[in-house]
Every structure is written in C-alpha cells, then in structure tokens.
C-alpha positions as CSV (number, residue, x, y, z in Angstrom):
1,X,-83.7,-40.6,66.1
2,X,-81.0,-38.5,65.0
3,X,-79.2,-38.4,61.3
4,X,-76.0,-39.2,61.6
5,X,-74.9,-36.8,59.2
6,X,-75.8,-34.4,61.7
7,X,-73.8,-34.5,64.5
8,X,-71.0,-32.5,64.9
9,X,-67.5,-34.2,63.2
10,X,-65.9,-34.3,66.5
11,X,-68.4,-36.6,68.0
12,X,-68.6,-38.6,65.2
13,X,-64.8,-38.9,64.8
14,X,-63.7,-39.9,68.4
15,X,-67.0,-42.3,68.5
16,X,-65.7,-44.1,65.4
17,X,-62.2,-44.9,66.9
18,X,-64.0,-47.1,69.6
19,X,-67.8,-48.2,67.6
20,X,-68.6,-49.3,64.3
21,X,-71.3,-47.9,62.8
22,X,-73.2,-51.0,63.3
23,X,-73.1,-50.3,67.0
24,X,-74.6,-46.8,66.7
25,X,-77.2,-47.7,64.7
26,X,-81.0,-48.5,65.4
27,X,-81.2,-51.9,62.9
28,X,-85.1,-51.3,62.0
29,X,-84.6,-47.5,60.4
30,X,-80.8,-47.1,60.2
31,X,-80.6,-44.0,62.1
32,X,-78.6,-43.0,65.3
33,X,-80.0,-43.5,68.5
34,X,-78.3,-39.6,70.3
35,X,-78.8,-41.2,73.5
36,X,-76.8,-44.4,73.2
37,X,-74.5,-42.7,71.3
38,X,-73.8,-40.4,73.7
39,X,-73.0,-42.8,76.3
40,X,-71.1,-44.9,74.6
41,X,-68.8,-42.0,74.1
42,X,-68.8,-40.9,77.3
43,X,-68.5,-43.6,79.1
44,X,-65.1,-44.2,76.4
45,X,-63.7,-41.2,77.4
46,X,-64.0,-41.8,80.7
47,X,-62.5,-45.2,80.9
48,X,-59.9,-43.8,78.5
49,X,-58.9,-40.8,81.3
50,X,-59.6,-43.4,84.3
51,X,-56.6,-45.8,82.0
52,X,-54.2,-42.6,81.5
53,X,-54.4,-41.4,85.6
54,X,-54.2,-45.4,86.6
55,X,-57.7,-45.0,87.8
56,X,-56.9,-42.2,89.8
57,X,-60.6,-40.0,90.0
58,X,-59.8,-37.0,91.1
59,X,-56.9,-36.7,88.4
60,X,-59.3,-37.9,85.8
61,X,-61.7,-35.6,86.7
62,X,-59.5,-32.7,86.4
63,X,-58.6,-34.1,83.3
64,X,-62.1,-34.0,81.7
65,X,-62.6,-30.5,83.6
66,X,-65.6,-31.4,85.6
67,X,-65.3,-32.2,90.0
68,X,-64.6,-35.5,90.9
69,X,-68.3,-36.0,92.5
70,X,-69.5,-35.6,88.7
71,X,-67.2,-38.0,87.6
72,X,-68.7,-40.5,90.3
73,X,-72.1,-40.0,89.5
74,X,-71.6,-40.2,86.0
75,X,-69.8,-43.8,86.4
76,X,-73.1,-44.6,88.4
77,X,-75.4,-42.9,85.6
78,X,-73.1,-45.2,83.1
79,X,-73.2,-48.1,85.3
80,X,-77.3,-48.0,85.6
81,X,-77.8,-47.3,81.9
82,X,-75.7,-50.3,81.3
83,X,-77.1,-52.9,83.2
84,X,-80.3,-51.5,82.0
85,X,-79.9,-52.3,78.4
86,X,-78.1,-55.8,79.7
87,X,-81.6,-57.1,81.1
C-alpha cells in the first residue's frame, strides 16, 4: 500500500474532484491502494474525454495523446478490472 501523502499533487488533486477519500482508502490500515487508485482515475479521465468528444474514440484518444487502439484496450482493461471487483 501506498501513503497517500506520497503521491504526486496532481494525481491526488484531479482524483479528489471525482472520489472521496473514503473511496481510495483500504478500511483495515487506512492507506491507498496505487492500483485502485489508479484506475479509478483513469478510467475518470477517460469517461470525462469520451463525454467532451460525444464518445467519439479516435478524438478522445488524440485528446489523451495515446492511439485509439490504446484507448480500446484500456476501456477493456477498465471494463475487466471492474467487473472483477463487482463479483
């Protein structure tokens, strides 16, 4: 697990406009799970570009400055991860 406090105050800011804290945090020692942070925050971002280019990939992908098959498999990487923690 990863201190909160040390994470750079980029992440931290942009994942605080969509999360509470609550939602970052591992309940039995209060520290940050990197992992689940870091795709929460992606997959904000992304959703946030997909809304702003009307779901558009290959504009949102340009957008976020990676090819549109990245974008694709990331959604699927998201999409996995997600259902994952679901079951």
């Amino acid at each position: 697990m990863v201190d909160p406090d040390l994470l750079p105050a980029e992440m931290l800011d942009y994942h605080h406009q969509r999360h509470t804290k609550q939602d970052i945090q591992d309940h039995s020692t209060g520290s940050l799970s990197i992992d689940t942070l870091l795709m929460k925050t992606e997959m904000q971002l992304i959703e946030d570009v997909l809304k702003q280019t009307k779901g558009n990939k290959t504009m949102a992908a340009r957008k976020l400055g990676i090819s549109r098959y990245s974008l694709t498999r990331r959604l699927k990487k998201i999409q996995k991860k997600t259902h994952r923690q679901e079951t």
